[in-house]
MOPAC internal coordinates of N, CA, C and O (Angstrom, degrees):
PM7 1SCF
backbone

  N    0.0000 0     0.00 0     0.00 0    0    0    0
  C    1.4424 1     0.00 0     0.00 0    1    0    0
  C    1.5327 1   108.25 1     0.00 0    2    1    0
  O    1.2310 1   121.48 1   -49.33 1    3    2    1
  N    1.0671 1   114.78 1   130.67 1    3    2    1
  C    1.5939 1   137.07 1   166.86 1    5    3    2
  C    1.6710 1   131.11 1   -99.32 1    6    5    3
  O    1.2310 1   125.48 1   -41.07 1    7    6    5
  N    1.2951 1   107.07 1   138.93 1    7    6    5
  C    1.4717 1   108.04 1   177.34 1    9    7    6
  C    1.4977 1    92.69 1  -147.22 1   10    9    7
  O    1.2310 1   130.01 1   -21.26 1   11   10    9
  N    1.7645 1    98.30 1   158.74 1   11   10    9
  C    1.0903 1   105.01 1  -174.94 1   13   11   10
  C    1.6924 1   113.80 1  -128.22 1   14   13   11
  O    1.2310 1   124.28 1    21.21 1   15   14   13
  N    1.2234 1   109.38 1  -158.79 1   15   14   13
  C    1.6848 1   109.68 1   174.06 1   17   15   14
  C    1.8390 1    92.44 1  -168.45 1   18   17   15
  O    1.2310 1   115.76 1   -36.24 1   19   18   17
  N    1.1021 1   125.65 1   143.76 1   19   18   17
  C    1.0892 1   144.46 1   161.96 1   21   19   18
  C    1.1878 1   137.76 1   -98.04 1   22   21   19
  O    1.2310 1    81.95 1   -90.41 1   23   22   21
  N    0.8484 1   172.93 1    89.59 1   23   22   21
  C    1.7431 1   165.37 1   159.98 1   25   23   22
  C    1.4986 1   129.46 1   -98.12 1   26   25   23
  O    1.2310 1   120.94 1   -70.27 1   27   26   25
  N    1.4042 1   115.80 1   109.73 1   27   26   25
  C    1.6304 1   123.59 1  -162.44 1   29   27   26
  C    1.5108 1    97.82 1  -114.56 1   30   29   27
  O    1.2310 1   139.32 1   -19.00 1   31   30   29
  N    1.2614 1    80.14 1   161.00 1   31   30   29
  C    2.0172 1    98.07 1  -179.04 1   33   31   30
  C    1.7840 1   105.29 1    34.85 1   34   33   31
  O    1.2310 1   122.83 1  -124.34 1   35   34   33
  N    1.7618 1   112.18 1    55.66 1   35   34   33
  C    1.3810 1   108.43 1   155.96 1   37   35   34
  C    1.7954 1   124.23 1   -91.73 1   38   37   35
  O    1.2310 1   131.52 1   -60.43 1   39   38   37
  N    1.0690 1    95.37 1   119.57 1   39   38   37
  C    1.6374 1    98.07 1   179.51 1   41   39   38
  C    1.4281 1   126.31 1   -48.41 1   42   41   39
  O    1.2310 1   117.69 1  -139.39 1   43   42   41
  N    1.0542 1   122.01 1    40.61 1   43   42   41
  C    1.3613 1   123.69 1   154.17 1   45   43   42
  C    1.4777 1   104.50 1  -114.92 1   46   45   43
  O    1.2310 1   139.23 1   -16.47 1   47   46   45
  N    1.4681 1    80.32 1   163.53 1   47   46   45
  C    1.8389 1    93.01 1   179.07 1   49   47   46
  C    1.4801 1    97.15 1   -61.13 1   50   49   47
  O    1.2310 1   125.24 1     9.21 1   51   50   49
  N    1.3799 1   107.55 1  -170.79 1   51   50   49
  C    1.3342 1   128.41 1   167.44 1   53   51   50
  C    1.5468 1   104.38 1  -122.31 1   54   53   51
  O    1.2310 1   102.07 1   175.95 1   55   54   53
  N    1.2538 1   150.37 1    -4.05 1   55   54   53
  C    1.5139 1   133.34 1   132.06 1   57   55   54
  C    1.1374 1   120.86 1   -64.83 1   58   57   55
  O    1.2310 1   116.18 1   161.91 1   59   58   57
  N    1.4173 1   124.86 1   -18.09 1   59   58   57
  C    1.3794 1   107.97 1   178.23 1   61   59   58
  C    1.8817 1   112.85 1  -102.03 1   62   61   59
  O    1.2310 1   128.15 1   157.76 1   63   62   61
  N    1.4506 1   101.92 1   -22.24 1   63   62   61
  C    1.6258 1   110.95 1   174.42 1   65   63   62
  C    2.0404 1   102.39 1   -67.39 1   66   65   63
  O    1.2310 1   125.48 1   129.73 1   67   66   65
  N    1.1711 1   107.09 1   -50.27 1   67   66   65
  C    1.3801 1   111.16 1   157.78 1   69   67   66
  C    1.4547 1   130.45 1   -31.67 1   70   69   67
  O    1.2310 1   117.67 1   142.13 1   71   70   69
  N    1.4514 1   122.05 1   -37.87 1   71   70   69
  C    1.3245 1   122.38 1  -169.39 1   73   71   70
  C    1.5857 1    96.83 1   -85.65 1   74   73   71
  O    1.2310 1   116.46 1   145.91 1   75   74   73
  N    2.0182 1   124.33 1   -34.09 1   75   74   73
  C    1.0310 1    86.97 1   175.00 1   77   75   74
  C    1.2850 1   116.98 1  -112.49 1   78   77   75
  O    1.2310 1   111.56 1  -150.67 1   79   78   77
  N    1.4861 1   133.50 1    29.33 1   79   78   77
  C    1.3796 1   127.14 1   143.50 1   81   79   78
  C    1.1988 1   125.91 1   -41.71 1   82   81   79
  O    1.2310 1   124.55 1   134.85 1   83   82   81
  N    1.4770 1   108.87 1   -45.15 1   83   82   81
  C    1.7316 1   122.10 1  -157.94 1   85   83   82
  C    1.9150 1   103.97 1   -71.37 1   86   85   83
  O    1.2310 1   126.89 1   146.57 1   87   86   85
  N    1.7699 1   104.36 1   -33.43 1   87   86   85
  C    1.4669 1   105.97 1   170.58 1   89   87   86
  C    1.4040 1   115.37 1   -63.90 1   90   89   87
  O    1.2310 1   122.56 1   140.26 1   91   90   89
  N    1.3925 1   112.71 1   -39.74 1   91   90   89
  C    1.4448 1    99.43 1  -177.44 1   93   91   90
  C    1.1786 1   120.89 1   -99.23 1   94   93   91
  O    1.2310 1   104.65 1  -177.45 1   95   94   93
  N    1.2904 1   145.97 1     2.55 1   95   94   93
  C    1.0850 1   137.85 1   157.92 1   97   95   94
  C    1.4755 1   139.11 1   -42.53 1   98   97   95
  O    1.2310 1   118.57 1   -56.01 1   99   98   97
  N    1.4835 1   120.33 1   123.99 1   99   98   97
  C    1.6298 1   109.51 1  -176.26 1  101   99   98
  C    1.6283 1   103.20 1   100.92 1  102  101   99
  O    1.2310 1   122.12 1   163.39 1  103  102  101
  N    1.3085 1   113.54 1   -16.61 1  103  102  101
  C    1.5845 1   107.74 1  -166.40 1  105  103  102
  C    1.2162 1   120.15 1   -96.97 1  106  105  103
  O    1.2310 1   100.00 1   -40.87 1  107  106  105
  N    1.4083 1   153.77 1   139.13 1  107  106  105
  C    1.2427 1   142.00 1   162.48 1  109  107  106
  C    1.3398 1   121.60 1   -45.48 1  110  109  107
  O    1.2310 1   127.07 1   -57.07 1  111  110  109
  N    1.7757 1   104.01 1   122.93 1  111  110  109
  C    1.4464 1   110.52 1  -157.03 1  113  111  110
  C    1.8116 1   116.45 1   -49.74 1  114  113  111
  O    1.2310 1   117.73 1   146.31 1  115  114  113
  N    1.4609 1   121.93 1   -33.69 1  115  114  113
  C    1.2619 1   123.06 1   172.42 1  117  115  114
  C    1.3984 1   114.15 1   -49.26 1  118  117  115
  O    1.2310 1   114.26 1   131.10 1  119  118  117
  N    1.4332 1   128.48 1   -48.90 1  119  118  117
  C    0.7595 1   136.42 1   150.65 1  121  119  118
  C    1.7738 1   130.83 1   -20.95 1  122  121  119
  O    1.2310 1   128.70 1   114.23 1  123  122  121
  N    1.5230 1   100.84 1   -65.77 1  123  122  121
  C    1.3117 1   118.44 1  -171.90 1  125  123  122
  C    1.6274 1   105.96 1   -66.02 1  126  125  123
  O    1.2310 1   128.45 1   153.67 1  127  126  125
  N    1.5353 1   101.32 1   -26.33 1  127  126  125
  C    1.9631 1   105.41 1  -171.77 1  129  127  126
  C    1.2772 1    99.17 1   -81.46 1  130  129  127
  O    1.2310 1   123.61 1   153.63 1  131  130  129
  N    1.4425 1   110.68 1   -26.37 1  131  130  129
  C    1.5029 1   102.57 1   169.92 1  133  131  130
  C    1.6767 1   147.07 1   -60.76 1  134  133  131
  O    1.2310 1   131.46 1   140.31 1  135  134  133
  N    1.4782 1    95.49 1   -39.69 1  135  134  133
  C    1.3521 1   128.16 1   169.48 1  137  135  134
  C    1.5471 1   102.87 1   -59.06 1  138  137  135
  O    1.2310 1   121.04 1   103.47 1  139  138  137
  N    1.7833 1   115.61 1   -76.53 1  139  138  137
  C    1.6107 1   111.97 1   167.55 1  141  139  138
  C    1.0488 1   123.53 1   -33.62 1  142  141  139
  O    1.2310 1   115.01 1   126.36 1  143  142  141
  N    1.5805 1   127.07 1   -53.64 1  143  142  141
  C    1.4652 1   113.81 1   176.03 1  145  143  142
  C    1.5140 1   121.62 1   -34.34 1  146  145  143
  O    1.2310 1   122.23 1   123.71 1  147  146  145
  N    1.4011 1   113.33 1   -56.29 1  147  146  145
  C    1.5673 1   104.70 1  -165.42 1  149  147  146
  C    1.5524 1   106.90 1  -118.69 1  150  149  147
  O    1.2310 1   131.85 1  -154.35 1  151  150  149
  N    1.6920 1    94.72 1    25.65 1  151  150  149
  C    1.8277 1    89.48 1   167.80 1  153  151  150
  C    1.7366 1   120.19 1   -78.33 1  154  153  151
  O    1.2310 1   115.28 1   -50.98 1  155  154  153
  N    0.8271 1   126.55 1   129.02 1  155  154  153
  C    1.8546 1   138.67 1  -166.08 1  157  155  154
  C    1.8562 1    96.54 1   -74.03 1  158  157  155
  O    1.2310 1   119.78 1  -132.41 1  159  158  157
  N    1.4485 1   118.03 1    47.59 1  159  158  157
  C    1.3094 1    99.70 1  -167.55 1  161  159  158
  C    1.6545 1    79.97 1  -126.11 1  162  161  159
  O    1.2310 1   112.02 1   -18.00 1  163  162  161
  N    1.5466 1   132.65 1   162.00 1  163  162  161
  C    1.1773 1   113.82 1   158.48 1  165  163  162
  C    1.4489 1   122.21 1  -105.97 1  166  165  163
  O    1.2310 1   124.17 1  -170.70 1  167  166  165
  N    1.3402 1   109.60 1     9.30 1  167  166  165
  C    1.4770 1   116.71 1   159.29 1  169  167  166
  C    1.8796 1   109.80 1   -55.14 1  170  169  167
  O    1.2310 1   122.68 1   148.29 1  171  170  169
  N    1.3696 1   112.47 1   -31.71 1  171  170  169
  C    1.8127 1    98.36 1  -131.26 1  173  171  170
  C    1.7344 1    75.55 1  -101.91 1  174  173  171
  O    1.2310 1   103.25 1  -149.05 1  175  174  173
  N    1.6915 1   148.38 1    30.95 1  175  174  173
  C    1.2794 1   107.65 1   125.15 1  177  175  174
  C    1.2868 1   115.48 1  -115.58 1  178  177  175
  O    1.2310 1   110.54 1  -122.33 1  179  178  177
  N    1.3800 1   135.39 1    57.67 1  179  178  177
  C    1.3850 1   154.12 1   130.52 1  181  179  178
  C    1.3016 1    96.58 1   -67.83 1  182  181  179
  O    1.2310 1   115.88 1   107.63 1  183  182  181
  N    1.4007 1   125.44 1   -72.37 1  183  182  181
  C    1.4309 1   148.12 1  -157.86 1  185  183  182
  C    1.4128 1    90.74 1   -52.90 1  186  185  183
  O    1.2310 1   115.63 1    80.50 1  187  186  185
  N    1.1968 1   125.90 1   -99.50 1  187  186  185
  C    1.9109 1   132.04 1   142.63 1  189  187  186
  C    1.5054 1    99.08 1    16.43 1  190  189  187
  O    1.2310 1   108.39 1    94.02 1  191  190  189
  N    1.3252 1   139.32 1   -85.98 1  191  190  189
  C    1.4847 1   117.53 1  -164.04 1  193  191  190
  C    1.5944 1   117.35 1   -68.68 1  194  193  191
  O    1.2310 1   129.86 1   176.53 1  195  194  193
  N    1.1092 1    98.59 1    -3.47 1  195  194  193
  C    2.1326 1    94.26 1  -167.81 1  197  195  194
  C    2.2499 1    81.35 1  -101.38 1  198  197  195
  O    1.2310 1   118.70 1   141.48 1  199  198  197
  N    0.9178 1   120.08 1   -38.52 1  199  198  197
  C    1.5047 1   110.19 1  -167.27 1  201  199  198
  C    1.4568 1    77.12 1   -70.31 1  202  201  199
  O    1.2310 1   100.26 1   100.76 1  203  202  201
  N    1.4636 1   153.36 1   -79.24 1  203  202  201
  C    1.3619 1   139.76 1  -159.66 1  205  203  202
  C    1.8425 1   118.25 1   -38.79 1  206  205  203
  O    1.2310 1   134.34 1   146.21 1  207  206  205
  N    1.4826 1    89.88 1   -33.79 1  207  206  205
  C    1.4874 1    91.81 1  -165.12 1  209  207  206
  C    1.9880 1    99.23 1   -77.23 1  210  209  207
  O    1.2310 1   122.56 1   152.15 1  211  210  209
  N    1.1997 1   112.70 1   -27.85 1  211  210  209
  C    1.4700 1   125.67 1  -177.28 1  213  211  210
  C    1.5470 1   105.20 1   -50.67 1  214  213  211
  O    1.2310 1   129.91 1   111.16 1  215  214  213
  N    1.6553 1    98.49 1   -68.84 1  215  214  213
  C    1.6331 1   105.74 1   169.58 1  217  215  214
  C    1.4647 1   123.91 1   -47.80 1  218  217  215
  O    1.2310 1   116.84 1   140.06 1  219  218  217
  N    1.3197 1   123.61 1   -39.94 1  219  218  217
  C    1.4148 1   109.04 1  -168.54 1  221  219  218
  C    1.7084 1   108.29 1   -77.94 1  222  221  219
  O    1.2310 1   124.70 1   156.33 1  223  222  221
  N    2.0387 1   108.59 1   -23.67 1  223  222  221
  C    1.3901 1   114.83 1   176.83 1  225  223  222
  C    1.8038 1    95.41 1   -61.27 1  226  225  223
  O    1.2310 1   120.64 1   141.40 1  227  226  225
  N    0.9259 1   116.38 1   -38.60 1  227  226  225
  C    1.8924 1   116.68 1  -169.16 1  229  227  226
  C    1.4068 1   108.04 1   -55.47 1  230  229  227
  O    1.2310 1   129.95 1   123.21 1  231  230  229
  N    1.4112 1    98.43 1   -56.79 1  231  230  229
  C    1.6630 1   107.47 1  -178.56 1  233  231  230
  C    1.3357 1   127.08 1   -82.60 1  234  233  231
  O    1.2310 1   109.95 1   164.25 1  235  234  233
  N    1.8398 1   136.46 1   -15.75 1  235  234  233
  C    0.8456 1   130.36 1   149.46 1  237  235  234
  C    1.3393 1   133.58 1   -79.12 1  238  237  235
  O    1.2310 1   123.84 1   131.65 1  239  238  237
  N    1.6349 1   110.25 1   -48.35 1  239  238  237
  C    1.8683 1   116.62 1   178.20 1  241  239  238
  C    1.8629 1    96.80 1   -75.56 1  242  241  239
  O    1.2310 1   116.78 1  -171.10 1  243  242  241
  N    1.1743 1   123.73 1     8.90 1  243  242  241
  C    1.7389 1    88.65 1  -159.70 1  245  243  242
  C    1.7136 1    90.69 1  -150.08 1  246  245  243
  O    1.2310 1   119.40 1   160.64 1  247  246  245
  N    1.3895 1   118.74 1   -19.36 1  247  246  245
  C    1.3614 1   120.95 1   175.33 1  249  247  246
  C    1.5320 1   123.28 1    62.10 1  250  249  247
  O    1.2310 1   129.56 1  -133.00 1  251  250  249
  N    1.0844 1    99.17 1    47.00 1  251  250  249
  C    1.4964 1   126.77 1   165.54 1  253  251  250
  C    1.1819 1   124.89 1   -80.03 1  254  253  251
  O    1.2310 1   110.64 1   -39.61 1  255  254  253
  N    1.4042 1   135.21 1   140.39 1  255  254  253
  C    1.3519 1   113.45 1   175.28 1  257  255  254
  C    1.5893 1   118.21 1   -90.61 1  258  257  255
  O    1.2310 1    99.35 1   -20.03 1  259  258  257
  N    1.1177 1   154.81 1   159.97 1  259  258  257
  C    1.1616 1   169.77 1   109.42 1  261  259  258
  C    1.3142 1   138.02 1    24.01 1  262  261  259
  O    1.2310 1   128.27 1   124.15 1  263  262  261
  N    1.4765 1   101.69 1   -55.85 1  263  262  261
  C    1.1897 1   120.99 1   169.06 1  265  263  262
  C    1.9643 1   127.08 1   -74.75 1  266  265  263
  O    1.2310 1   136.83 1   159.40 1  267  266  265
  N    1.5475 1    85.00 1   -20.60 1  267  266  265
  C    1.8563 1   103.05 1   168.69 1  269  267  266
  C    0.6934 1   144.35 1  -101.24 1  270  269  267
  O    1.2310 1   124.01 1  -171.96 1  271  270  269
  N    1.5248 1   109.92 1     8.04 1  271  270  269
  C    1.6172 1   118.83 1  -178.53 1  273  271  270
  C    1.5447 1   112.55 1   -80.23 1  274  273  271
  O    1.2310 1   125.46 1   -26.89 1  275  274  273
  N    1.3799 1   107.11 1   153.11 1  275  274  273
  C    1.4825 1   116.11 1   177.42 1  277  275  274
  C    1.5488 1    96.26 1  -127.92 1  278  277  275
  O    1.2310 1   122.86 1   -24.21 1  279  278  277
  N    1.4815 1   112.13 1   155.79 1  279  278  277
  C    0.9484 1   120.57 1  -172.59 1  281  279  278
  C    1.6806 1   105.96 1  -102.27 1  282  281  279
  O    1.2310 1   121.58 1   -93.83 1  283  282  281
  N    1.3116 1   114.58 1    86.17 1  283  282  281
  C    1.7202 1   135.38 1  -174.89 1  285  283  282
  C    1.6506 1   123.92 1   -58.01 1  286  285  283
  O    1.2310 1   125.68 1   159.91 1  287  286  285
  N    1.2310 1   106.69 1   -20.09 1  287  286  285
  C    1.8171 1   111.89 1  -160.64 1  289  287  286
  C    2.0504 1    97.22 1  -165.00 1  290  289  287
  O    1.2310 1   132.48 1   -69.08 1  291  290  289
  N    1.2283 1    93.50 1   110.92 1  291  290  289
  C    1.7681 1    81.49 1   166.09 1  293  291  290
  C    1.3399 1    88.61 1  -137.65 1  294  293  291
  O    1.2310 1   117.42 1   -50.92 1  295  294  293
  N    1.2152 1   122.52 1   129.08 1  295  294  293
  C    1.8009 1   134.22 1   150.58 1  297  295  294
  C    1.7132 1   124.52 1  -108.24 1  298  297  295
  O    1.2310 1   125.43 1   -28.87 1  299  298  297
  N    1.3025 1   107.17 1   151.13 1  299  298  297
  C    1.6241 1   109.92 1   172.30 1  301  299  298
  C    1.0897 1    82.77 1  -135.65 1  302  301  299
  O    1.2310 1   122.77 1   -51.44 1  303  302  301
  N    1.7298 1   112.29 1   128.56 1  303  302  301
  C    1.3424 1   126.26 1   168.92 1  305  303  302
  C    1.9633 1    96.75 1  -122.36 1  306  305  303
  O    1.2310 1   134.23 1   -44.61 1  307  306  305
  N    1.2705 1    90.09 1   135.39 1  307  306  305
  C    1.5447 1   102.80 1   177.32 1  309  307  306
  C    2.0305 1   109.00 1   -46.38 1  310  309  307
  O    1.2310 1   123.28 1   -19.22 1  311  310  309
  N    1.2586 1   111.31 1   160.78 1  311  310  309
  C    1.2192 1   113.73 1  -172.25 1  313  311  310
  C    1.8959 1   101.67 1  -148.12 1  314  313  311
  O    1.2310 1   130.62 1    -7.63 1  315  314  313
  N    1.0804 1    97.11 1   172.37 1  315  314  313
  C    2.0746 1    91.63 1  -169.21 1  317  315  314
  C    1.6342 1    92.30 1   -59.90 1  318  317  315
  O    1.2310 1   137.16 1   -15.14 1  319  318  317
  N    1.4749 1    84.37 1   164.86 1  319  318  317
  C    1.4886 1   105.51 1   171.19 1  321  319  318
  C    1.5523 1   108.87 1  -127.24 1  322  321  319
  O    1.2310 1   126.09 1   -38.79 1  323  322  321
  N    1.4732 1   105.90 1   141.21 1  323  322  321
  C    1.5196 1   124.37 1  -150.86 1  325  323  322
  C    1.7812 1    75.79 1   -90.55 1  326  325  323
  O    1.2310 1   112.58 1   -25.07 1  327  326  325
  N    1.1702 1   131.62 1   154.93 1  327  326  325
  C    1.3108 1   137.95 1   159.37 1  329  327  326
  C    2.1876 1   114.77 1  -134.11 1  330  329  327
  O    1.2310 1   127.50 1   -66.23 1  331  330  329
  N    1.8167 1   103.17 1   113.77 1  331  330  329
  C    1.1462 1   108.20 1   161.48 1  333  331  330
  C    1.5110 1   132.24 1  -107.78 1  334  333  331
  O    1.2310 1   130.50 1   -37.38 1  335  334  333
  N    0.7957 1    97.36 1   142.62 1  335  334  333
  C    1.7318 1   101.15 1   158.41 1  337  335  334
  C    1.4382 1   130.18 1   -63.95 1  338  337  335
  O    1.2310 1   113.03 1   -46.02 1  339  338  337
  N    1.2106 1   130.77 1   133.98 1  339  338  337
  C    1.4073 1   128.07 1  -151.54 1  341  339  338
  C    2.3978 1    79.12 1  -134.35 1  342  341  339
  O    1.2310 1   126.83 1   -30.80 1  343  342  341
  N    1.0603 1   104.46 1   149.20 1  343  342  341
  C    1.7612 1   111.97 1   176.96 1  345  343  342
  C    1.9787 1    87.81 1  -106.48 1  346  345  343
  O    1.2310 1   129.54 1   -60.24 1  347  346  345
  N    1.4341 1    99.22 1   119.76 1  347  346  345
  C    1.3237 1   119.39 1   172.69 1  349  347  346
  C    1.6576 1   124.28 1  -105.69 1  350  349  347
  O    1.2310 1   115.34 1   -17.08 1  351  350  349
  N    1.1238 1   126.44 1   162.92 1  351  350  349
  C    1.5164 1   113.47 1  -164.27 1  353  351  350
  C    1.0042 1   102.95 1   -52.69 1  354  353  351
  O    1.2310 1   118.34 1     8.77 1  355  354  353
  N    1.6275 1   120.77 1  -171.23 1  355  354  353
  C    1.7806 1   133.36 1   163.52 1  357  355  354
  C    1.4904 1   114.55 1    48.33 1  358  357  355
  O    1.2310 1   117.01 1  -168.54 1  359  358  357
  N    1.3747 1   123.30 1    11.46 1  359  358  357
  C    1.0020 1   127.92 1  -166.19 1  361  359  358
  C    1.6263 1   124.65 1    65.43 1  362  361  359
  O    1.2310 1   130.68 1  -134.30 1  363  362  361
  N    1.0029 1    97.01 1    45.70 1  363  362  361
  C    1.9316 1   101.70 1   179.13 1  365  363  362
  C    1.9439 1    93.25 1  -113.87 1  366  365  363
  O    1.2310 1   125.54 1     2.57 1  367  366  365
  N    1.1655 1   106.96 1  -177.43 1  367  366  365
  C    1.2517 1   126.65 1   161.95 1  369  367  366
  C    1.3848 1   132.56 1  -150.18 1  370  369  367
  O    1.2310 1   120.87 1   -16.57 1  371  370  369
  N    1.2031 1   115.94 1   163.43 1  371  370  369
  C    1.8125 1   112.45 1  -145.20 1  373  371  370
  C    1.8190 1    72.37 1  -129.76 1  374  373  371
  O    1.2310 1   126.14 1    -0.89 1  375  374  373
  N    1.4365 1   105.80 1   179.11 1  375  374  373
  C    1.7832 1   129.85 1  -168.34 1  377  375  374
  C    1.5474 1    98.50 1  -134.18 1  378  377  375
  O    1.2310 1   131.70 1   -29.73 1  379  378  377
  N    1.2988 1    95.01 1   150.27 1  379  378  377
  C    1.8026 1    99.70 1   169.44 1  381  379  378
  C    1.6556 1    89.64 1  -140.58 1  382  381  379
  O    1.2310 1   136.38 1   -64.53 1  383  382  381
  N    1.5528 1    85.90 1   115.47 1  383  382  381
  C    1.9103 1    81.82 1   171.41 1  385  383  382
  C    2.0668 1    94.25 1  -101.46 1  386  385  383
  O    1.2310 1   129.45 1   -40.64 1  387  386  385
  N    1.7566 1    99.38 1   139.36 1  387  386  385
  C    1.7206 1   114.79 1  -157.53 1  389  387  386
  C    1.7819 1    81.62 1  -122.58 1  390  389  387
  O    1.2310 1   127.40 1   -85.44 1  391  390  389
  N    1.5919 1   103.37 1    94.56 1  391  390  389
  C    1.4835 1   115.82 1  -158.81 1  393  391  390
  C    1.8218 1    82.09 1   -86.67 1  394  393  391
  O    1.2310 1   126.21 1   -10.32 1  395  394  393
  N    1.6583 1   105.66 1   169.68 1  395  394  393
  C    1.6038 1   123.79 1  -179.72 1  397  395  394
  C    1.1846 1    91.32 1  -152.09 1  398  397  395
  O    1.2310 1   122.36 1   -13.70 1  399  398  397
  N    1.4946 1   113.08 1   166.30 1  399  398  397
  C    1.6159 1   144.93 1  -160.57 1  401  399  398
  C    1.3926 1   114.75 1  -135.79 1  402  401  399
  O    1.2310 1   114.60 1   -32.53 1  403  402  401
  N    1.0797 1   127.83 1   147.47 1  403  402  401
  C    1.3245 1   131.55 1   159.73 1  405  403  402
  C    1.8619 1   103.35 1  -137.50 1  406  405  403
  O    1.2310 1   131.16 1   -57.86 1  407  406  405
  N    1.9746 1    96.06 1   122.14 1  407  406  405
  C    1.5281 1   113.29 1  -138.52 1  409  407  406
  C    1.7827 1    52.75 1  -119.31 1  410  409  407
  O    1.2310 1   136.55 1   -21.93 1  411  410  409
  N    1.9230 1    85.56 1   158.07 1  411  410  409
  C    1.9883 1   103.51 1   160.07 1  413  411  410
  C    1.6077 1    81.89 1  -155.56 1  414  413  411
  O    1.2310 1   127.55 1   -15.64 1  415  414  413
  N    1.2072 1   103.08 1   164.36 1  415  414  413
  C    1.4803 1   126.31 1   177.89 1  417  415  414
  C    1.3876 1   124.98 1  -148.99 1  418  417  415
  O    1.2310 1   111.61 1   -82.07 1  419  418  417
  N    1.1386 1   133.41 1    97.93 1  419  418  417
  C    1.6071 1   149.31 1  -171.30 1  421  419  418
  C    1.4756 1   107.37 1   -81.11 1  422  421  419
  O    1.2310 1   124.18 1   -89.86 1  423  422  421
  N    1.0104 1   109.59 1    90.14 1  423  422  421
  C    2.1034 1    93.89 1   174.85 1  425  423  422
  C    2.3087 1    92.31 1  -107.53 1  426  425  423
  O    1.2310 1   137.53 1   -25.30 1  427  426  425
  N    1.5309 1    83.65 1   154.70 1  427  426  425
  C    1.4839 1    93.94 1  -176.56 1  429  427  426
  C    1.4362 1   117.69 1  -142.55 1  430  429  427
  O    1.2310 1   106.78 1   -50.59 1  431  430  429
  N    1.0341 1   142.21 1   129.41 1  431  430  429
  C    1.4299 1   141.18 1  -151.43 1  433  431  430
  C    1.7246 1    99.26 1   -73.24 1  434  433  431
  O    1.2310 1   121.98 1  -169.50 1  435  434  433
  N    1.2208 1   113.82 1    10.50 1  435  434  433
  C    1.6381 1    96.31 1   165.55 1  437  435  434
  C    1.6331 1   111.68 1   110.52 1  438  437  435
  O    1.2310 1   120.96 1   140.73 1  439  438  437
  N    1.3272 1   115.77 1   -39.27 1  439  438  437
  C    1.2706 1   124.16 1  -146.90 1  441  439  438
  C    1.6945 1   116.23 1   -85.02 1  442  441  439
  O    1.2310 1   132.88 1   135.06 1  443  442  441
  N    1.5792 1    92.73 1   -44.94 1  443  442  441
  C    1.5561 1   115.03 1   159.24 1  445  443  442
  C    1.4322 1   126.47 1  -103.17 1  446  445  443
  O    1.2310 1   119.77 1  -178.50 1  447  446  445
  N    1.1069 1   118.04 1     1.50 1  447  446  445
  C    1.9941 1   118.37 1   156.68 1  449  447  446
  C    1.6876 1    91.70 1  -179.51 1  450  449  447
  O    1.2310 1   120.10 1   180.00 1  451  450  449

């Protein structure tokens, strides 16, 4: 059994939401909330509320317990990028592309992946 969590157009990049997907993936979610808690990244409590929101979809819509979930599927797929103008010396101007993510998270009680 599977549950999921979604999150679109989150303001983090997707190289840096990426670095901490790739740690938690595969791990038992207690586990994984653990790691986010005191990871020094500021991606991982974005990351942190969608793995919470995964578990409570597991254990309320699907009746899973808590203690067994593994975390089965995590993706960051790139999302638009906001583009500004920044005023640069001599009168030129420089760009800031303000990249977004679209994060999903699969946790599964173990049994079938």
């Amino acid at each position: 059994m599977e549950a999921r969590a979604t999150v679109k157009f989150l303001r983090v990049p997707p190289r840096k939401a990426r670095r901490v997907v790739d740690a938690i993936r595969g791990k038992r979610v207690d586990r994984a909330l653990t790691m986010l808690t005191f990871a020094p990244v500021w991606a991982a409590k974005a990351i942190e509320k969608i793995l919470r929101s995964a578990a409570a979809n597991a254990e309320n819509n699907h009746g899973m317990k808590g203690t067994d979930l593994v975390i089965s599927k995590a993706t960051v797929d790139g999302g638009p990028t906001i583009k500004r103008v920044e005023a640069r010396a001599r009168g030129q101007a420089g760009f800031k592309k303000k990249r977004m993510s679209h994060v999903t998270i699969i946790v599964s009680d173990g049994e079938n992946g």
